[in-house]
C-alpha positions as CSV (number, residue, x, y, z in Angstrom):
1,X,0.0,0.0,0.0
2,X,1.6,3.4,-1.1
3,X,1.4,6.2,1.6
4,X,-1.0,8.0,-0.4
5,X,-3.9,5.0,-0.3
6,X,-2.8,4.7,3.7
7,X,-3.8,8.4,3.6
8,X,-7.5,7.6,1.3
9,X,-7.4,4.6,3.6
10,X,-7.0,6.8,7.2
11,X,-9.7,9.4,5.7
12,X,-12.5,7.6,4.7
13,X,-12.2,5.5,8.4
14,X,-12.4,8.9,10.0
15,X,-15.4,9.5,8.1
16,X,-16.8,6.1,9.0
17,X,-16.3,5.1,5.4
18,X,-14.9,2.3,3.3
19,X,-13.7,1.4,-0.2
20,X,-16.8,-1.5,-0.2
21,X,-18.8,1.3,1.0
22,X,-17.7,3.7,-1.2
23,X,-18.7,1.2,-4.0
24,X,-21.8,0.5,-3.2
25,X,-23.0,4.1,-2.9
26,X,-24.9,5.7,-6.2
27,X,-22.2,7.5,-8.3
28,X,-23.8,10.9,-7.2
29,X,-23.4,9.9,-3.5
30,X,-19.9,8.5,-4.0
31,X,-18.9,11.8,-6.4
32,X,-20.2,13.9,-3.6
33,X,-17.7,12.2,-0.6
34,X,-14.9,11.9,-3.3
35,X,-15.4,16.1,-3.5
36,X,-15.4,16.1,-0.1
37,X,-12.7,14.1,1.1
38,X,-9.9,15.1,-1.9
39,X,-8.4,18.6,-0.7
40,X,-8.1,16.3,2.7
41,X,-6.4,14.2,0.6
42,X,-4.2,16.1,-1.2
43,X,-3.3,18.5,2.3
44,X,-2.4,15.1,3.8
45,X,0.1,13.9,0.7
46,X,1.2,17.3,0.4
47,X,2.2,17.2,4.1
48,X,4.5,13.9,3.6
49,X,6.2,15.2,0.6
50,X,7.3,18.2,3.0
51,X,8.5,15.8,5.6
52,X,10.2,13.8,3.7
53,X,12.1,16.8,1.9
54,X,12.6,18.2,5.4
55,X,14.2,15.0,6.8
56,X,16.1,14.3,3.5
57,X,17.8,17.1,4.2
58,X,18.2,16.9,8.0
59,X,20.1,13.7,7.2
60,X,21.8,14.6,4.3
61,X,19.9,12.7,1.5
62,X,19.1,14.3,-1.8
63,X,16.2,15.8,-1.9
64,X,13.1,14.2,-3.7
């Protein structure tokens, strides 16, 4: 699992949400929580790319 579908993974559970559940909604209910939970997303990813530049450099790794 890639750190960005931990991330999906870690949001929808905080919104009481799974993939199964995600697929069984109608595609206007599942392309209303996909609006909804992308930016989180994305803030969250975002977030990890910094760290991981951050402590690249902290340890003297090139950067990404």
């Amino acid at each position: 699992m890639t750190p960005q579908q931990r991330i999906r993974r870690d949001v929808l559970k905080e919104n009481r949400l799974t993939e199964e559940g995600l697929a069984a909604m109608s595609p206007a209910e599942r392309k209303a929580i996909e609006e909804e939970i992308a930016p989180i997303i994305a803030k969250r990813v975002k977030a990890l790319e910094e760290e991981a530049k951050t402590k690249g450099k902290l340890i003297g790794l090139p950067s990404m």
